[in-house]
C-alpha positions as CSV (number, residue, x, y, z in Angstrom):
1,X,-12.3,-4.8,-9.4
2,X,-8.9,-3.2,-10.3
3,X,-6.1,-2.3,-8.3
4,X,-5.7,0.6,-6.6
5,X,-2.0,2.0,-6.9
6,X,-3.4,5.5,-5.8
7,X,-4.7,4.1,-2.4
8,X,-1.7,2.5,-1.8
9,X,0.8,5.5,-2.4
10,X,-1.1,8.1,-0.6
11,X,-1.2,5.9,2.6
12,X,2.4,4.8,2.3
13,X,3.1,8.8,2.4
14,X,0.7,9.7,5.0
15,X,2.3,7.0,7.7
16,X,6.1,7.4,6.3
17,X,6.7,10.9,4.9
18,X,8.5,9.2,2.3
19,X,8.3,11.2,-1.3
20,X,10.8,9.4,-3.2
21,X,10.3,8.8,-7.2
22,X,6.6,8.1,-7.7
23,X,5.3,9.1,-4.0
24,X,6.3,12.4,-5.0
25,X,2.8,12.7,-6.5
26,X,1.5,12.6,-2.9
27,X,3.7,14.7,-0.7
28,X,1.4,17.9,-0.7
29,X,-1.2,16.3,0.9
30,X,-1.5,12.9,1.1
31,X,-4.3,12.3,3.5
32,X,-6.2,14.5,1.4
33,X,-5.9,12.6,-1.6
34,X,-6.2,8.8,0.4
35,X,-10.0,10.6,1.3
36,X,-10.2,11.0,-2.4
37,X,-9.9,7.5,-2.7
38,X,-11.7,6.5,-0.3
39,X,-14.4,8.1,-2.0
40,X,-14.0,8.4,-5.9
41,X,-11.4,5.4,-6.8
42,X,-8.5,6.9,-8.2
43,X,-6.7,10.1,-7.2
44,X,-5.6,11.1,-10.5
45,X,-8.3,11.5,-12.6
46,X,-6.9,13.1,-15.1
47,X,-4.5,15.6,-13.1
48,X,-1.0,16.5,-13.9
49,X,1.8,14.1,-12.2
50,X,5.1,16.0,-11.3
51,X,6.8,12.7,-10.8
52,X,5.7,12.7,-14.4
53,X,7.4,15.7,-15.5
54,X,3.7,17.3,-15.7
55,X,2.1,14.7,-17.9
56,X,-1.5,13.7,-17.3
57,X,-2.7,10.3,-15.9
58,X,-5.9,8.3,-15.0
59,X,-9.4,9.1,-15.7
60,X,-12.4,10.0,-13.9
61,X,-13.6,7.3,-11.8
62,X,-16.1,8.7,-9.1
63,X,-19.2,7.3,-10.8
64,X,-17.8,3.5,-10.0
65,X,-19.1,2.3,-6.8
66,X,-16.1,1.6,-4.4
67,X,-16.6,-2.1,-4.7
68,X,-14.6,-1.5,-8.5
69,X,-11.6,-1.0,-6.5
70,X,-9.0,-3.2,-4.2
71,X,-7.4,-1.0,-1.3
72,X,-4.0,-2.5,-0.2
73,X,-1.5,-1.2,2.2
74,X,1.1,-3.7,1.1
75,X,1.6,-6.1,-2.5
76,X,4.5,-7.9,-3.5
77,X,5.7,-5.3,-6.4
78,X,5.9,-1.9,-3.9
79,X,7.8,-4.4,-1.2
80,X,10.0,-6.5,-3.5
81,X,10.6,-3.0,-5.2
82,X,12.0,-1.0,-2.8
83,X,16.0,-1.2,-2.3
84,X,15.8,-3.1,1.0
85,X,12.0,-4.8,0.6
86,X,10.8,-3.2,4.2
87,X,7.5,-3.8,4.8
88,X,5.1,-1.2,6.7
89,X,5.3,-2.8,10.5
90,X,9.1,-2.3,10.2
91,X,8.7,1.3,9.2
92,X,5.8,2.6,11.0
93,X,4.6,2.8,14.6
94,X,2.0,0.1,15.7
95,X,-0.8,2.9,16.3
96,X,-1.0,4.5,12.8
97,X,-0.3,1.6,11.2
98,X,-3.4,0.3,13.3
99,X,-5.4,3.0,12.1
100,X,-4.8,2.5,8.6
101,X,-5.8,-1.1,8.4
102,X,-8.6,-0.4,10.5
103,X,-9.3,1.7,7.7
104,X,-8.4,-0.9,5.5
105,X,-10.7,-3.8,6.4
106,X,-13.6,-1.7,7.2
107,X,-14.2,0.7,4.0
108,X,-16.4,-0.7,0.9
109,X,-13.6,-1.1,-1.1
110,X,-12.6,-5.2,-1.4
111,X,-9.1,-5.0,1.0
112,X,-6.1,-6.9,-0.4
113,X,-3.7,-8.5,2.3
114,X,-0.2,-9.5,1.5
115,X,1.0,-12.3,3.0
116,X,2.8,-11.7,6.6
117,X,0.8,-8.7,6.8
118,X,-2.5,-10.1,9.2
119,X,1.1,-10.8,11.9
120,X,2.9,-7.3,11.2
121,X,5.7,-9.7,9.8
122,X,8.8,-7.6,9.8
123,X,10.8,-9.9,7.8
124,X,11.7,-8.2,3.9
125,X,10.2,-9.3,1.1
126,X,13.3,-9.0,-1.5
127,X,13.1,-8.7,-5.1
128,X,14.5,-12.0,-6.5
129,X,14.9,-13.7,-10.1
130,X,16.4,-16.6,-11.8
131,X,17.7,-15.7,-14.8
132,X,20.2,-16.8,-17.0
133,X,23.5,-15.4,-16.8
134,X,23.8,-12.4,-19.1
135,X,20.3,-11.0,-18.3
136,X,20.9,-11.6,-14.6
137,X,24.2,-9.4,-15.0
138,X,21.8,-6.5,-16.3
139,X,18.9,-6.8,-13.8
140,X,21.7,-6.7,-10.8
141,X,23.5,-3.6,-12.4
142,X,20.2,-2.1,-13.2
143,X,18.4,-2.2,-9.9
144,X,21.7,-1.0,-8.4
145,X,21.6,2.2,-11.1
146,X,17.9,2.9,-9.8
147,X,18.4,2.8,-6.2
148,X,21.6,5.5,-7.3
149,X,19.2,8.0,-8.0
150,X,18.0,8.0,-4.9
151,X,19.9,10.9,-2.4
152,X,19.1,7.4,0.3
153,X,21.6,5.5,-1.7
154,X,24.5,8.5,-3.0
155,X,27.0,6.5,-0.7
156,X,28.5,3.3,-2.5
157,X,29.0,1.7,0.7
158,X,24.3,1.8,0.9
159,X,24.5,0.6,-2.9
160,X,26.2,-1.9,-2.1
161,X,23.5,-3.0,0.8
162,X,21.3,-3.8,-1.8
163,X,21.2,-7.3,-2.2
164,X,21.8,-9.1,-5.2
165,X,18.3,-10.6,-6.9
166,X,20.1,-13.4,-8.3
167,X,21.6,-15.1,-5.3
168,X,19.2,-17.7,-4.0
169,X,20.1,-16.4,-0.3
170,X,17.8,-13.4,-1.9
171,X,14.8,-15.8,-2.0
172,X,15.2,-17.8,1.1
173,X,15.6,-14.6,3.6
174,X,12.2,-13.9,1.7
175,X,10.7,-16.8,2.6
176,X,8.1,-16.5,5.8
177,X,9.2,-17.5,8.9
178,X,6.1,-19.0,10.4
179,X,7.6,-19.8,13.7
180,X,7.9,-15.6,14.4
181,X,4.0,-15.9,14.5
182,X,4.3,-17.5,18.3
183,X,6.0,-14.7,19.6
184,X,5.0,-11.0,20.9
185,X,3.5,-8.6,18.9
186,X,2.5,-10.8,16.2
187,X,-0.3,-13.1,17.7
188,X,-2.0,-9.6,19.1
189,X,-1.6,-8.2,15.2
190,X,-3.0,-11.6,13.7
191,X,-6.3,-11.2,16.7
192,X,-6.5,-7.9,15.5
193,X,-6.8,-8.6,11.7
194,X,-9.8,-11.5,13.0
195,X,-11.7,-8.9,14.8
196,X,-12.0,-6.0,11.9
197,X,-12.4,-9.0,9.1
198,X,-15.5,-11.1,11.6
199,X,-16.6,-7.0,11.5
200,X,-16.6,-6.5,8.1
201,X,-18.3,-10.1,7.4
202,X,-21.0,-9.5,9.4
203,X,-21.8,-5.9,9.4
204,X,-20.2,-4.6,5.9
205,X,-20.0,-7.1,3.5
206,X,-24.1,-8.0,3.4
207,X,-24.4,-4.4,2.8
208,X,-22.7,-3.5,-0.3
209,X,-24.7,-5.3,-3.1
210,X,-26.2,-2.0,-5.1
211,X,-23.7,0.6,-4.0
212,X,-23.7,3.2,-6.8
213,X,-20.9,5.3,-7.6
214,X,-21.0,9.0,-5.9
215,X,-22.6,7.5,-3.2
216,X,-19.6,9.0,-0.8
217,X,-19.3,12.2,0.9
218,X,-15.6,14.0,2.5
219,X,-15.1,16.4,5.0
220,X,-11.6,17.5,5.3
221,X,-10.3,18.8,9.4
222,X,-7.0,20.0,8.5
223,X,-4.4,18.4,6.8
224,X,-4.3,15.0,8.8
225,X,-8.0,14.3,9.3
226,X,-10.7,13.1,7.8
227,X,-14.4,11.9,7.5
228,X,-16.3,9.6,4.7
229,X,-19.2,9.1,4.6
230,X,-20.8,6.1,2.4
231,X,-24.4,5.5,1.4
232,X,-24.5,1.4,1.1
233,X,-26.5,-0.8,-0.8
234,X,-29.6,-0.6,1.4
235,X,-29.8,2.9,1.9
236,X,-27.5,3.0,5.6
237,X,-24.9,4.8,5.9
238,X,-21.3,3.6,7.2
């Protein structure tokens, strides 16, 4: 199974309304195109990208069975690349963000969890290095000209918030605090993530062995709501 960056960006949009550098891709309708994944892999099959100056990317993937493709809602490389490292709970509201990973755990596709996630750890996840010095000097000044670009980060002063990759304070406030897991909300989030995974175990998981590809069917209500349908290995639907 392969990654699936499309998944990932069209629900980042849909619960943030961010549409910033590559999310641009997504900002015209990005439930629309997080049903497309749901149900044919990638969302750009071979479209134009804006973010892309109009070049074309991906290929058609809707005749591989969902199983070819791990969903995620967070992964170490869209956290530890943002300026700031924010993860979802910190951003969004508990009851979309519930929604998605219901959505998450319970489609065919094999779900990825990053680690904190299951506990709606707020904590960042920074980018950090250890590099010698010269090639430390241009990884700080280069993530600093990146983040520039964004109209988030035209004032110096929120440059200058970014923190520096190379400073092992970087790493440790990366570091999972554990002892956050004993305290409200995060022991409800972690029950949560038990209940949808025991459901997939039992009811979902048995069931995909001989999913085909096509197998899914979408109806769009509106611009914020959808329905999939899957036909699973033994014929049921989910």
């Amino acid at each position: 199974a392969q990654w699936n960056d499309d998944y990932h960006h069209a629900c980042h949009v849909a619960l943030t309304g961010e549409s910033d550098g590559y999310y641009g891709d997504y900002a015209d309708a990005p439930v629309r195109r997080l049903a497309r994944c749901l149900a044919e892999g990638f969302d750009y099959q071979g479209e134009m990208s804006p973010h892309r100056d109009g070049a074309r990317r991906g290929e058609p993937s809707g005749q591989l069975p969902p199983t070819a493709f791990v969903n995620f809602l967070q992964v170490h490389a869209q956290a530890g690349n943002r300026a700031l490292g924010d993860r979802l709970a910190a951003l969004v509201e508990p009851p979309p963000l519930k929604a998605a990973t219901a959505l998450l755990l319970l489609a065919p596709s094999p779900p990825l969890l990053f680690m904190g996630e299951e506990w709606a750890c707020v904590q960042p996840f920074l980018f950090f290095c250890d590099f010698e010095p010269e090639l430390a000097a241009a990884v700080r000044a280069g993530r600093r000209a990146e983040f520039g670009r964004f109209p988030a980060f035209s004032d110096p002063a929120m440059l200058e918030r970014i923190p520096d990759p190379t400073d092992p304070a970087t790493f440790v406030d990366s570091v999972l605090d554990w002892s956050r897991l004993q305290a409200a909300p995060h022991a409800d989030w972690l029950a949560l993530h038990r209940r949808l995974l025991a459901l997939r175990r039992e009811a979902i998981g048995p069931r995909l062995a001989g999913m085909d590809g096509g197998s899914a069917r979408v109806d769009l209500h509106g611009e914020r709501a959808f329905t999939v349908r899957w036909r699973l290995g033994d014929g049921a639907r989910l």
